[in-house]
N, C-alpha and C positions, 0 to 999 in steps of 0.2 A: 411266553415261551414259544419258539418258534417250534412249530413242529415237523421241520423238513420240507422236501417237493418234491410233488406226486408227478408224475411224466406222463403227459397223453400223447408218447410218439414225435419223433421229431419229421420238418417237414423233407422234400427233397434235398433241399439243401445242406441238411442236418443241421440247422437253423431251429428257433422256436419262434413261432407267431404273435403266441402269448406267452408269457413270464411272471410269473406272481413269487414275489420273498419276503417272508414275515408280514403277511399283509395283516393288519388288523385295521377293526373299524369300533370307534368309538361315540357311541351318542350322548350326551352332555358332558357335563364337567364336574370336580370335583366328586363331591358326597353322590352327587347327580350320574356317577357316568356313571355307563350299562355300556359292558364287553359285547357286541353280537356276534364279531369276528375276532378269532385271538389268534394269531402267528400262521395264516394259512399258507403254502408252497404249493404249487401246482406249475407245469407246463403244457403247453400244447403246440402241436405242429400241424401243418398242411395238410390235408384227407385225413385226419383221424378224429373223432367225434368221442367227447369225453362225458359220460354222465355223472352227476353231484345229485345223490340220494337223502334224503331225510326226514323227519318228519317237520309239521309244520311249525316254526318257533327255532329250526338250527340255523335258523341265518343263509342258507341257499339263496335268497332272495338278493338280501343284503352285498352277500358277498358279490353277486351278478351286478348288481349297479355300481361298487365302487368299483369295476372293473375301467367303464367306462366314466369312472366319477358323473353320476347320477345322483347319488343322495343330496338331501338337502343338507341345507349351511349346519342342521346341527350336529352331523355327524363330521367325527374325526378322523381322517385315515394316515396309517404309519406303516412303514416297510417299500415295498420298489413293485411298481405294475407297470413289465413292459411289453410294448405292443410292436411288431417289429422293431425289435431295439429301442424303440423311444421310450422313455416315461410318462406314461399317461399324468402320474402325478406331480409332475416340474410343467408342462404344457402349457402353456397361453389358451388364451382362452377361445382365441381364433382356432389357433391350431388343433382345438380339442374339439372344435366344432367341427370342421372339416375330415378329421379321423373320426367321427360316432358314425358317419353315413360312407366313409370312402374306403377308412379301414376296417372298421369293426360295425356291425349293426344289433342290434335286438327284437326279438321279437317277443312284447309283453305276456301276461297270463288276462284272459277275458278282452277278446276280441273288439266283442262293442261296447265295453268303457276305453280301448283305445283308440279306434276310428271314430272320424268326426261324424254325427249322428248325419248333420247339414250339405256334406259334401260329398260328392259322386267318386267313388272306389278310384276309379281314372283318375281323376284331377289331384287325390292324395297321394297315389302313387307316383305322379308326374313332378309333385314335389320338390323332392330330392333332388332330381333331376335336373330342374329349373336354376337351383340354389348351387349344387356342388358342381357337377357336370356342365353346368351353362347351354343347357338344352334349348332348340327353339320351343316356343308351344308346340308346334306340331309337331318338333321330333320326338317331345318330352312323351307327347297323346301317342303318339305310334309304340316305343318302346313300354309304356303300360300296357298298351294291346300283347305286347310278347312275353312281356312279364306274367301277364296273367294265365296267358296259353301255357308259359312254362310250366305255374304248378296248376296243368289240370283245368282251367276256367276259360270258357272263350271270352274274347277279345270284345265283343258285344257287351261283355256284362261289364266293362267299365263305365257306362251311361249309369248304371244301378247307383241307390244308395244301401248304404249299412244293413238298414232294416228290414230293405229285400232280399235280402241274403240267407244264408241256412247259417246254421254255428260254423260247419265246416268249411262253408264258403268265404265265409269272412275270416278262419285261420289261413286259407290260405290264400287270401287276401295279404295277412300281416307278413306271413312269407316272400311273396312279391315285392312288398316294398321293403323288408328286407334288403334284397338282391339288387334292390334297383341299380345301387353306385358298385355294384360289383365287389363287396368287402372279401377280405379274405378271412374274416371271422363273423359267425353266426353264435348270438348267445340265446339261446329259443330255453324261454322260463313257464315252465310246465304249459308247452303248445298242443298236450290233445286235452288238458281240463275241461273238463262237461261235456268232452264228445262222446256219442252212443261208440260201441265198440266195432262195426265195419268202419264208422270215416274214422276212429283214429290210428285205425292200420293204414289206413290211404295215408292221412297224415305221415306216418310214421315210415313208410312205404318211400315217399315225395319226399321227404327230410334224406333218407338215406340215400337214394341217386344225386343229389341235389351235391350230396358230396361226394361223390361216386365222381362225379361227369366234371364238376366246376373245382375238386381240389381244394374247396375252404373248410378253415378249422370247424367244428363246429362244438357248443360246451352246451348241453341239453339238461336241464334238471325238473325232479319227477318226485314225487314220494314214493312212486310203484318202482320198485325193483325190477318188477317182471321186464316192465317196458324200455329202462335202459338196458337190461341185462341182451335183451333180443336185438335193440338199435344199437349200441355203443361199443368203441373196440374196448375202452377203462370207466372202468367206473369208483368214484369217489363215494364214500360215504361221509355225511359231514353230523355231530352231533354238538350240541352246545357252543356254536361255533368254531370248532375243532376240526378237521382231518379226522377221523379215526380208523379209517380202513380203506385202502385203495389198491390197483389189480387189475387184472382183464377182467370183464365184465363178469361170462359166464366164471368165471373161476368163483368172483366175490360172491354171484349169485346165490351157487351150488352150492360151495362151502365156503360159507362166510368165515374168517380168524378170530376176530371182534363178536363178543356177545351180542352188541347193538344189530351190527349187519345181519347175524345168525335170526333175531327177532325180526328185523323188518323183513326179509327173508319167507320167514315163517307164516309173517302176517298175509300173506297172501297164495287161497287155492291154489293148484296146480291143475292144469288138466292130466290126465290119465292118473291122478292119487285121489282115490276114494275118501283118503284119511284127513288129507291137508282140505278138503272140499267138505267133507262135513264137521270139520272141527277146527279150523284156523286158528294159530295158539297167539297169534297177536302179543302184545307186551302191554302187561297194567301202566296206568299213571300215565303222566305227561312229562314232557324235557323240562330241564328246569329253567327259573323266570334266572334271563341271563342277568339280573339287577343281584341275586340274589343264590350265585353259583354255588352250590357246595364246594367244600376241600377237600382238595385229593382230585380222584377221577369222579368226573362230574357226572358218568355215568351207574357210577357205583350205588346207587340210591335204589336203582330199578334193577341193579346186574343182579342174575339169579346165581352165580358164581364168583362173584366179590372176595378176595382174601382182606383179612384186617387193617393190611398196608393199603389198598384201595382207599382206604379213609383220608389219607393224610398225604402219599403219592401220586403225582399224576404221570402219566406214560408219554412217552416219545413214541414218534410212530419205528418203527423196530421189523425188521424181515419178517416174513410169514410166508416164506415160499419163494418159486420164481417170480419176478416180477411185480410181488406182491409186499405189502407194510401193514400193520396194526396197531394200535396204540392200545395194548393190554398185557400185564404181567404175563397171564398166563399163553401170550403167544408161544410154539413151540412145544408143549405140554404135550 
C-alpha cells in the first residue's frame, strides 16, 4: 500500500530534484521475501535538507541505496525513483554510473570501512574526477586541495592516508568526495556516527552551509531526532519500512502526531529539562523482524495507545496539521 509523498520543498524552479512513488524494495522471493521498504513517497527540492528518523531495522538504510540503486542483485525494487526527471530505475547502466557521482552522491555510515585504508585522501578524491569530469592528474590533485579546504582541512593533508586522520577528519573527508563532481544531491547516511559531540556539530555545522552556499538537495538520516530536528528544514519518520510521520522538523520534533515519533522524541534528554535528563522514557522492544510483520499497524505491538482496530487496520499517512501527515487512527484526537 502506497502510503502517499512526503515533500522536502520544492527547488527554485518549483521543480523536484528527487522523486520517489510507491517505492518499495524487496529481498528474496517467494516464501523467502522480506518487505524492508513498503510504498514509500517522498520529494525533495534544491536547498532544502530532509531528515529520515528511525530506529535501527526501519529500512533508512535500505531505502538510501535504492535511491541510487545500490543494493545488491537480491533485492527487488518497484514503484518510480526520479532524479531530475529521469528514472533512476529504467537507467542503463552507463548512465547510472555517471548520474551516482555527477547527479546524485552519497556519503556512507563509518568512514574508514569506506576509504581505501592503501591510498592517500588526495588521490581518492581526484578519483571522481579522473573518471566523470575527465580531469588532468594535475587538475584532478589541485581541485582535491579545494575540496578539502572546503570542508575545513587544508590542502596538505591530501598526501595523508585514512589512518592518519581523526574520525572527524575522515567524515569530512567523505563529504569532499562527495562534492567532487558537483551533484546536486547529497545523501549523507548517519555522517556524525561515533563522533564525540563538538566535531559532530562541526559536522553538522559544514553539512548545513554546504547547502546554504552550493543549493544542493540534501536527505540526511539519523536515529537521533535531536540532531535532524536542529539541521533539517522536514523531517521524516520511517518505522517498519513505512512513512509514518512527516513535517517540519521542529514541529515533529516538539510535538510529534504518531506515537512512534512521540517515543523516539522522548528517548532522548533535553537540555534545560531536569525530567527528560534523569529519566528518559525511551520505548520497550524492538521494530518488528520485516520477514515477519504483524497485521494491522505494524506498530501497534509496542503502541501504548493502540485501539482494537490497530490489530487488523493499517493507517494511510492522513493530515496532522499544517504541513504535516501521520499514519495513526488516532491522528486529530
Amino acid at each position: 500500500m502506497s502510503t502517499g509523498t512526503l515533500s522536502g520543498g520544492t527547488g527554485s524552479g518549483g521543480g523536484w530534484l528527487l522523486e520517489a512513488e510507491d517505492l518499495s524494495v524487496v529481498y528474496g522471493t517467494g516464501a523467502a521475501a522480506v518487505p524492508a521498504v513498503r510504498g514509500v513517497g517522498l520529494t525533495l527540492g534544491a536547498g532544502v535538507t530532509l531528515g529520515l528518523a528511525g530506529e535501527s531495522g526501519c529500512g533508512k538504510s535500505t531505502l538510501a541505496l535504492a535511491l541510487l540503486r545500490l543494493l545488491p542483485p537480491s533485492a527487488r525494487l518497484s514503484g518510480k525513483i526520479l532524479l531530475d526527471g529521469e528514472d533512476v530505475l529504467t537507467m542503463r547502466w552507463g548512465r547510472l554510473r555517471a548520474v551516482r557521482w555527477a547527479g546524485a552522491s552519497i556519503v556512507f555510515q563509518g568512514a574508514m570501512h569506506s576509504l581505501n585504508a592503501v591510498h592517500r585522501i588526495g588521490d581518492q578524491i581526484a578519483e571522481p574526477l579522473l573518471v566523470h569530469r575527465r580531469a588532468t592528474p594535475g587538475g584532478a590533485r589541485h581541485r582535491a586541495g579545494e575540496l578539502l579546504e572546503q570542508v575545513g582541512l587544508p590542502a596538505t593533508r591530501a598526501h595523508a592516508y585514512p589512518h592518519e586522520l581523526s574520525g572527524g577528519q575522515r567524515q569530512r573527508v567523505m563529504i569532499a568526495m562527495a562534492l567532487a563532481c558537483e551533484p546536486r544531491l547529497v545523501i549523507a547516511d548517519e555522517p556524525t556516527t561515533a563522533l564525540d559531540v563538538m566535531i559532530q556539530a562541526q559536522i553538522l555545522r559544514l553539512i548545513e552551509g554546504l547547502v546554504a552556499e552550493q543549493g544542493i538537495g540534501l536527505m540526511m538520516i539519523s536515529h537521533d531526532l535531536a540532531v535532524l530536528a536542529d539541521t533539517c528544514d522536514r523531517l521524516a519518520v520511517m518505522y517498519a519500512g513505512r512513512i509514518v510521520e512527516e513535517g517540519p522538523a521542529r514541529a515533529v520534533y516538539d510535538a510529534a502526531a504518531h506515537p512512534y515519533g512521540r517515543a523516539l522524541s522522548a528517548a532522548f534528554p533535553r537540555v534545560g529539562d531536569p525530567a527528560s535528563r534523569l529519566a528518559p522514557r525511551g520505548l520497550p522492544g524492538d521494530p518488528p523482524d520485516p520477514a515477519a510483520l504483524p497485521a494491522g499497524c505494524a506498530f501497534q505491538p509496542r503502541c501504548p495507545v493502540a485501539l482494537p482496530g490497530c490489530a487488523h487496520d493499517d493507517q494511510p499517512l492522513r493530515a496532522a496539521g499544517e504541513g504535516r501527515r501521520a499514519a495513526c487512527v488516532r491522528v486529530g484526537e
